[in-house]
GUKEKOL-938789 format. One line per field, with one value per residue (C-alpha): residue number from 1; residue in three letters; chain; x, y, z. Coordinates in pm, 1 decimal, always signed. Each point is the difference from the previous one (the first is absolute). Layout:
N
nr <- NUM|...
rest <- ALA|...
kette <- A|...
X <- X|...
Y <- Y|...
Z <- Z|...
% end
This chain:
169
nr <- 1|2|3|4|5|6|7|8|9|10|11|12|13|14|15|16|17|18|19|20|21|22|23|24|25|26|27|28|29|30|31|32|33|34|35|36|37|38|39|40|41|42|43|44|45|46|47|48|49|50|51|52|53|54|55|56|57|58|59|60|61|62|63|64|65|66|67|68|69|70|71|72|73|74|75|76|77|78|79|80|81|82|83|84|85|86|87|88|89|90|91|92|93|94|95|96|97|98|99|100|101|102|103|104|105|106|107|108|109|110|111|112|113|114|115|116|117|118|119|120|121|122|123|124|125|126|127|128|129|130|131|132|133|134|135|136|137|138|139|140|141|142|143|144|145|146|147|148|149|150|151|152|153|154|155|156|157|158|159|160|161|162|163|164|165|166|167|168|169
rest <- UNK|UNK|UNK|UNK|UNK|UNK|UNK|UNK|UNK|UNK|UNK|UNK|UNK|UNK|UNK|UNK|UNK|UNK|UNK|UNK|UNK|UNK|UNK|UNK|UNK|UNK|UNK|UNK|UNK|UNK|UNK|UNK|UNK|UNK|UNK|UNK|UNK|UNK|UNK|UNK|UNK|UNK|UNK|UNK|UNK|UNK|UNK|UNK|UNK|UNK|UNK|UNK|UNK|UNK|UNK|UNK|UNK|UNK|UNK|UNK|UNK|UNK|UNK|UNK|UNK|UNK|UNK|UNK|UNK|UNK|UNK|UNK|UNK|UNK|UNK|UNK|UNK|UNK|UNK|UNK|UNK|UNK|UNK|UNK|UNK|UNK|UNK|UNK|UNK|UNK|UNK|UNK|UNK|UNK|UNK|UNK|UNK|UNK|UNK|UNK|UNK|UNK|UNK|UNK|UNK|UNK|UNK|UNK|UNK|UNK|UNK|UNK|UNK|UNK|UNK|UNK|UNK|UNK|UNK|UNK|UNK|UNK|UNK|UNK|UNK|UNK|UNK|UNK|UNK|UNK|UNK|UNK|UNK|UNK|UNK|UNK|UNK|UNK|UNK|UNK|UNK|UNK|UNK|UNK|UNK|UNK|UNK|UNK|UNK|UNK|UNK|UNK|UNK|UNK|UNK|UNK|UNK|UNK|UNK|UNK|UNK|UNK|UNK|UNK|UNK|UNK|UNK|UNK|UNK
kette <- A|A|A|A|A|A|A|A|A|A|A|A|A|A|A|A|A|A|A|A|A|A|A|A|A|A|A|A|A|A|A|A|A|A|A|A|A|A|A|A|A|A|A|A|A|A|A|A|A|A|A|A|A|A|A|A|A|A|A|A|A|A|A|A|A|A|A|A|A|A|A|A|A|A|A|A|A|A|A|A|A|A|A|A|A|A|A|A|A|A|A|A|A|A|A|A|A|A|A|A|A|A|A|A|A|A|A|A|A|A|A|A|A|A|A|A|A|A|A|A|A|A|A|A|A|A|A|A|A|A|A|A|A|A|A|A|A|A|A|A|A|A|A|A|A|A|A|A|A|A|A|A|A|A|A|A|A|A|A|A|A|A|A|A|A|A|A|A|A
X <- +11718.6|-27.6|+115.4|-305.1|-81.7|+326.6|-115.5|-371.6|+183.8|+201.2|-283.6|-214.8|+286.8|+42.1|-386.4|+44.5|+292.0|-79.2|-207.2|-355.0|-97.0|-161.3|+272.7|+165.8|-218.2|-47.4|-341.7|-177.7|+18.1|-368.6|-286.3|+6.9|-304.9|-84.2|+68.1|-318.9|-267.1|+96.2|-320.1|-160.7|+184.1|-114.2|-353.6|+8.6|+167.3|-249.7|-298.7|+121.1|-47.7|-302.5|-225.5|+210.1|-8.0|-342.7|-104.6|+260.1|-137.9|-387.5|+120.6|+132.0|+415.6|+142.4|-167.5|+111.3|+218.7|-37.6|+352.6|-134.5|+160.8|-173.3|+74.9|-35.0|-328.4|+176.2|+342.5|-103.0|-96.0|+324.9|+84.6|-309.6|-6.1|-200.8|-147.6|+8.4|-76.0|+355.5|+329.8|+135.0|-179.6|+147.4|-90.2|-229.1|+315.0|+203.7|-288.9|-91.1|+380.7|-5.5|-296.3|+166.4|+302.3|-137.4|-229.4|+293.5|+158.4|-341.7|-30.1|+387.4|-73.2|-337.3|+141.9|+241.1|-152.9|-294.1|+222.1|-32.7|+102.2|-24.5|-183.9|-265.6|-41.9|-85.4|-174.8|-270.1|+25.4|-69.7|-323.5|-78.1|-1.1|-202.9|-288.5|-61.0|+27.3|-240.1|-133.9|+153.9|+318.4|+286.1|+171.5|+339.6|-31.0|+283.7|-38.9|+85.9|-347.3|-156.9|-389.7|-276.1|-29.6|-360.4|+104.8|+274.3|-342.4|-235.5|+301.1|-31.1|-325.9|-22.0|-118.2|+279.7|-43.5|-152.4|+187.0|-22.4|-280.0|+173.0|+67.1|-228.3|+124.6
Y <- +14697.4|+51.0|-245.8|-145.3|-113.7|-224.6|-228.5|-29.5|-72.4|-281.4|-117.6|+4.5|-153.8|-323.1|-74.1|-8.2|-164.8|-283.3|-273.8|-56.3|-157.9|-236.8|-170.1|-14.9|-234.4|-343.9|-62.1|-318.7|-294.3|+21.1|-234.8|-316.7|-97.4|-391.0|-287.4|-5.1|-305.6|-317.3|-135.8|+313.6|-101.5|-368.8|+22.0|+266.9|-280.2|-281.6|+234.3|+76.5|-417.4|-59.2|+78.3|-286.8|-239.7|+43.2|-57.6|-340.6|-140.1|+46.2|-213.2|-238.5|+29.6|+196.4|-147.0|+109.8|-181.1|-71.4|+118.8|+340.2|-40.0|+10.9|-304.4|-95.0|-277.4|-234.4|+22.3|-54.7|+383.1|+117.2|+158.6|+117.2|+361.2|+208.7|+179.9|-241.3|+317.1|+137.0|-237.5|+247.3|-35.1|-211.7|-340.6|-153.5|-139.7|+322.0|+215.2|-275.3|+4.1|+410.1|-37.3|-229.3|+181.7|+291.4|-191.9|-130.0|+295.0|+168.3|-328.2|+104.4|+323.3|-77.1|-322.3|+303.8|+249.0|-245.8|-230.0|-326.7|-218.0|+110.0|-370.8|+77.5|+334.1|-171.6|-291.5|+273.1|+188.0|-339.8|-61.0|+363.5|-58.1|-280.8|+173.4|+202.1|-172.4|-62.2|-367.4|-145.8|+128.0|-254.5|-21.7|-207.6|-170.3|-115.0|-368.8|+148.1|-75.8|+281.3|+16.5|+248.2|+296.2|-129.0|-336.3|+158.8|+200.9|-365.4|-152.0|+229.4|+38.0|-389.2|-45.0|-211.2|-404.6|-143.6|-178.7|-409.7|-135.8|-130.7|-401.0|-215.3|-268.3
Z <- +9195.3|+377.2|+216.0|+113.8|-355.7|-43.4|+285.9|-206.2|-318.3|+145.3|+190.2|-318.9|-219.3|+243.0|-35.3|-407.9|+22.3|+252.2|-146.6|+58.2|+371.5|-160.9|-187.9|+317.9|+203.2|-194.5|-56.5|+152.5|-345.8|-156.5|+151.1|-251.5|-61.1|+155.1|-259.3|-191.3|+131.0|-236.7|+75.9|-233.3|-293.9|+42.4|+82.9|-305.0|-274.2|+175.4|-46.0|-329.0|-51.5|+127.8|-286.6|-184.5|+284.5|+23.6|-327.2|+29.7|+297.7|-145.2|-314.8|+249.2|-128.7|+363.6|+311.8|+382.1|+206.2|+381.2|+63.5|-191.8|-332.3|-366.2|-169.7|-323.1|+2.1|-292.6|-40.7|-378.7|-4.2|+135.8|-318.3|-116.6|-41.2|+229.6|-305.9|-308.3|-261.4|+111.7|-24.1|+209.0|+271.7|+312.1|+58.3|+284.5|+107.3|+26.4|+125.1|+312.9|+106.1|-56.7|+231.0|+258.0|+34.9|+70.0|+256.9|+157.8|+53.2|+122.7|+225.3|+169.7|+55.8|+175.0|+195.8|+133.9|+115.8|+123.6|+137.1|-192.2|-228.7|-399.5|+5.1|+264.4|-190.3|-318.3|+175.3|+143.5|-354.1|-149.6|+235.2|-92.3|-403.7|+78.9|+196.0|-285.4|-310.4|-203.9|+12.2|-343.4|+89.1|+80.5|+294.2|+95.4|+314.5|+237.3|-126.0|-342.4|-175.1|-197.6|+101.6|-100.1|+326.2|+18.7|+53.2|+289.1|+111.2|+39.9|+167.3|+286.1|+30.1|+39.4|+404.3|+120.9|+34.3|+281.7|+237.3|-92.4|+257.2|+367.1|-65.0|+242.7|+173.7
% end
């Protein structure tokens, strides 16, 4: 072996020996990926309810609130079920509150980021339900009576009253 080799070998033998440069420098922590949107997951489960709320508030059992909340139009039909063919099925009760919780949470997150109250949110959600239902569908006004949306509709509509006439004297 000539001596110009023995500095190659060593040279050659510290490269397979030391460990790889990698491993030596720490590598950054992996990118998380952001917290998912919770508003998906809740407009998913509402739009999943829909079909049923639908069909309840065109047999007149789930009207619209004006604080934007599904309520239950008799509280005699709180425990029907949504589907009477299948005892399993939830009630009207447990589907509306189902319904308004996940409204209420929708209505934080909104009031948040649009910076408002959860109660103003609902309030225009409320006045937005009402704008599109259909006519024979009930709607709970702020005094607490439950009226038909077309009455709701002719109330508006209704030019307001004249002044009374000046009094002579």
């Amino acid at each position: 072996m000539s001596p110009m080799m023995i500095p190659c070998l060593i040279a050659s033998a510290a490269l397979l020996l030391a460990p790889p440069v990698a491993a030596q420098q720490r590598d950054p922590p992996a990118k998380q990926d952001p917290a998912p949107d919770p508003r998906i997951e809740l407009k998913q489960r509402m739009k999943d309810r829909y079909a049923a709320l639908e069909t309840l508030r065109d047999a007149g059992k789930v009207g619209e609130s004006f604080a934007g909340l599904a309520e239950v139009v008799k509280a005699s039909d709180a425990q029907d079920k949504v589907d009477p063919k299948d005892q399993k099925s939830l009630s009207l009760g447990d589907l509306v509150s189902a319904e308004n919780k996940d409204r209420q949470r929708l209505y934080d997150l909104l009031a948040k980021d649009l910076k408002l109250t959860a109660e103003e949110v609902g309030k225009q959600n409320g006045i937005r339900i009402l704008q599109k239902a259909d006519d024979d569908h009930w709607f709970k006004a702020a005094d607490g009576r439950w009226v038909q949306c077309k009455n709701v509709r002719q109330e508006e509509k209704k030019p307001p009253s004249e002044p009374p006439p000046p009094v002579r004297r």
